[in-house]
N, C-alpha and C positions, 0 to 999 in steps of 0.2 A: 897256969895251965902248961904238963907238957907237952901234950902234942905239938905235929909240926907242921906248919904250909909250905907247901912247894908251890913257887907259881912264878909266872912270867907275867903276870898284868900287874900293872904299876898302881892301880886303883887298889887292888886286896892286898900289896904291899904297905900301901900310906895307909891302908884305914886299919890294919890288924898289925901293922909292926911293931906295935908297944904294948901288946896281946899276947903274941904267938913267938915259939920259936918259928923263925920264915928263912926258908932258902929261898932268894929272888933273883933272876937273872932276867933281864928282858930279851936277852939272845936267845933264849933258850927256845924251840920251837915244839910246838905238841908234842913230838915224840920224846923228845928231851928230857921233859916233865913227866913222862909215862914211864922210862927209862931210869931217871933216876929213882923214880917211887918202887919199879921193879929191885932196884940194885936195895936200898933201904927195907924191903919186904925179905930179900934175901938176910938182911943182916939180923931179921928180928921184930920188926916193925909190921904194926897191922894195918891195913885200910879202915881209916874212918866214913871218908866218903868215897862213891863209885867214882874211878877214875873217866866212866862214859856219861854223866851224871847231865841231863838236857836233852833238848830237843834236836841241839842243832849238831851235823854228822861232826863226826871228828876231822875229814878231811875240808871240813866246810869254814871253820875256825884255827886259826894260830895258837889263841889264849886257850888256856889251862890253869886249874889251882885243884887242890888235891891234898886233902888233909891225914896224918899217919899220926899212930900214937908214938908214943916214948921208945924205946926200945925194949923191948918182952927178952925172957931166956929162953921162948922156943920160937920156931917157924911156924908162923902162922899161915897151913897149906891153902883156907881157903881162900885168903889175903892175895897168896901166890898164885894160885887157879884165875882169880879174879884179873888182877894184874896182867899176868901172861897172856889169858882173853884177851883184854882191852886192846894191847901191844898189837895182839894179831886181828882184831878187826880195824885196828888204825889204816895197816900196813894195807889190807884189804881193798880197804877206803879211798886210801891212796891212789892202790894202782886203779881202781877206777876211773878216779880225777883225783887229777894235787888240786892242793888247796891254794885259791887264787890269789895275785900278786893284790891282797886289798888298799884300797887307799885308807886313809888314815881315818875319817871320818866312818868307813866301815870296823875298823881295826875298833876301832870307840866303842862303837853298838858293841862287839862283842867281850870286849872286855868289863862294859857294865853287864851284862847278861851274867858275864862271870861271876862279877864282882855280886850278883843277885842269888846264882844260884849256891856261891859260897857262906854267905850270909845265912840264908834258910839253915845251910847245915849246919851250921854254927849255932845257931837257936837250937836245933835240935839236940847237938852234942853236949850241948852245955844244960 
């Protein structure tokens, strides 16, 4: 498969990294991950899954994974519409409330969630 994951949760790193191409950083912070799929979407690359994809707000979680296809030879605008949304209700989110200093054992819970709601999409893509 070419598609790509982008993620900062260590769980969809170890279970899909012999799957997928994966760009993983675990410094990486929500926006980071939205940012880089932004830059990737400019180069050609479509969204597979919704970069807002859950229940839980964007400023409410650190973890992110976010799946793009291969590189295409055109701009896929509505990839880029979708994208640049996201960026800006993140940012939104934000200044409402940042997202809180969690302790580790919360960081967990969401990083399964991730690791759940990546999975679904995965079945579905494939």
């Amino acid at each position: 498969m070419k598609n790509i994951l982008i993620t900062n949760n260590k769980y969809v790193y170890e279970k899909y990294k012999d799957e997928f191409e994966i760009v993983y950083d675990e410094k990486f912070t929500y926006l980071d991950v939205l940012e880089y799929v932004r830059n990737k979407v400019h180069n050609g690359h479509e969204l597979l899954t919704h970069p807002l994809s859950g229940s839980v707000k964007p400023n409410e979680t650190p973890i992110k994974s976010v799946i793009i296809s291969e590189k295409k030879e055109v701009l896929d605008f509505n990839s880029l519409k979708i994208i640049e949304d996201s960026i800006s209700t993140f940012k939104k989110f934000r200044t409402i409330k940042p997202t809180p200093d969690w302790p580790e054992s919360i960081l967990d819970d969401f990083m399964v969630i991730d690791l759940s709601l990546i999975q679904n999409a995965i079945d579905r893509i494939i």
